[in-house]
LONU-848196 format. One record per residue (C-alpha): residue in three letters; x negated, z negated, y. Coordinates in steps of 0.05 Angstrom, whole numbers, plus 5000, padded with zeros to 4 digits. Layout:
N
ALA, X, Z, Y $
...
***
This chain:
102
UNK, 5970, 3869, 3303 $
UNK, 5907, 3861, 3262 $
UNK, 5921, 3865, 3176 $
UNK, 5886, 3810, 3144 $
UNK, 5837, 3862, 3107 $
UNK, 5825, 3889, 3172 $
UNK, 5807, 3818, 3203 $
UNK, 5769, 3812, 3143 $
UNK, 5733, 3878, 3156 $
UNK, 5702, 3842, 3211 $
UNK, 5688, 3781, 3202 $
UNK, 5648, 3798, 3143 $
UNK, 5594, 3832, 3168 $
UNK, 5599, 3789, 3234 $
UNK, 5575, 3733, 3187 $
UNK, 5509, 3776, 3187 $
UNK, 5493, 3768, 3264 $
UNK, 5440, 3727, 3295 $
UNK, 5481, 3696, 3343 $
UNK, 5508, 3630, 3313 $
UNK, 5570, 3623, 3357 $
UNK, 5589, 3686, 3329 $
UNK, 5576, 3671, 3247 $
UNK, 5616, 3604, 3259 $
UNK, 5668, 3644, 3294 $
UNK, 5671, 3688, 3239 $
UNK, 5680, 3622, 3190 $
UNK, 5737, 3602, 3227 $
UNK, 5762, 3672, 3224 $
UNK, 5756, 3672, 3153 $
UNK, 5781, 3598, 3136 $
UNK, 5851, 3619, 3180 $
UNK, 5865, 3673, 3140 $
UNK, 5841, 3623, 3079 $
UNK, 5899, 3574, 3106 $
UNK, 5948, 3624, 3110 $
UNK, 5940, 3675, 3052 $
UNK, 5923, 3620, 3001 $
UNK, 5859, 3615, 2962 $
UNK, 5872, 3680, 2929 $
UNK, 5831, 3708, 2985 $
UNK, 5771, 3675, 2966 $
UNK, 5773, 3731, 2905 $
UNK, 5777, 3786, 2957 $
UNK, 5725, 3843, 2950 $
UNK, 5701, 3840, 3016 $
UNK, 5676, 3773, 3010 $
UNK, 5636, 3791, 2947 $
UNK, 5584, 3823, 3006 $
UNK, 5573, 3743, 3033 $
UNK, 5504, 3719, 3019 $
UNK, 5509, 3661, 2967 $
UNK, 5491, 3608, 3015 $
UNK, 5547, 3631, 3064 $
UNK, 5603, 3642, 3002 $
UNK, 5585, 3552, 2983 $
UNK, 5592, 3538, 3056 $
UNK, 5656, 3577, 3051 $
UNK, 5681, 3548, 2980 $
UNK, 5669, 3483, 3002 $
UNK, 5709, 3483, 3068 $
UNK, 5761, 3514, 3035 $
UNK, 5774, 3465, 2982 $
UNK, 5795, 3420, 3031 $
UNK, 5854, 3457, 3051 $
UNK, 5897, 3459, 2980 $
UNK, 5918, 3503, 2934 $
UNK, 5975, 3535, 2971 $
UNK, 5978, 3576, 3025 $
UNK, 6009, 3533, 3089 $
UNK, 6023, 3580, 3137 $
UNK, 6028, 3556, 3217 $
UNK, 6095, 3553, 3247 $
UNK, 6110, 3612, 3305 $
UNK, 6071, 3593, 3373 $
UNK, 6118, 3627, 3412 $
UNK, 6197, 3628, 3417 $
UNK, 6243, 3669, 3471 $
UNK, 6302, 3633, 3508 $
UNK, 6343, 3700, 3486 $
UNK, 6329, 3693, 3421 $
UNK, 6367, 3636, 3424 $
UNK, 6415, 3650, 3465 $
UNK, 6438, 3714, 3420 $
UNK, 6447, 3671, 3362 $
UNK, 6508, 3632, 3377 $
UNK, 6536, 3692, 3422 $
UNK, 6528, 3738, 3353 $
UNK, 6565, 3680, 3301 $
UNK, 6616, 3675, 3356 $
UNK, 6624, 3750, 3361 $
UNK, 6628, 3748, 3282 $
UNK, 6676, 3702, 3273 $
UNK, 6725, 3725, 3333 $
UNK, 6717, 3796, 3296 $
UNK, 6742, 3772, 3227 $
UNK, 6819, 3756, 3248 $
UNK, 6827, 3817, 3280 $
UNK, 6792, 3855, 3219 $
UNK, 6844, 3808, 3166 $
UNK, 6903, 3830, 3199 $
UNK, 6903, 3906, 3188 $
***
């Protein structure tokens, strides 16, 4: 998995490349973490390095989000993750009669 500083790490100076699919992929790089982390990232010290035009475009799409961070709910979920759940509280519960009467 990829930290947030180092995603940062590249989109930064990916805002710097001719190729315009890859600055606005960069944005959106940026404005995710922006969603999740919360607008304390828009203090980061890596960002300082945006050019001032690119730092307004970014300030101003980001103050349409909020204040606080809103994280995205899991994409993924396993069937045996669920499964172990109930199988675990039943185990758990089965275990604490025997466990009260020694």
């Amino acid at each position: 998995a990829l930290s947030p500083a180092g995603a940062l790490g590249v989109a930064v100076p990916a805002m710097e490349s001719r190729d315009a699919s890859v600055r606005e992929a960069a944005m959106k790089l940026i404005l995710a973490l922006r969603r999740e982390l919360g607008p304390a990232l828009l203090s980061s010290p890596q960002l300082a390095e945006l050019k001032e035009v690119v730092r307004k475009q970014l300030d101003s799409e980001s103050a349409a989000m909020g204040d606080t961070p809103n994280p995205s709910p899991p994409t993924r979920s396993f069937r045996h993750d669920a499964a172990r759940a109930p199988a675990a509280a039943a185990a758990a519960t089965n275990a604490a009669p025997a466990s009260l009467g020694s």
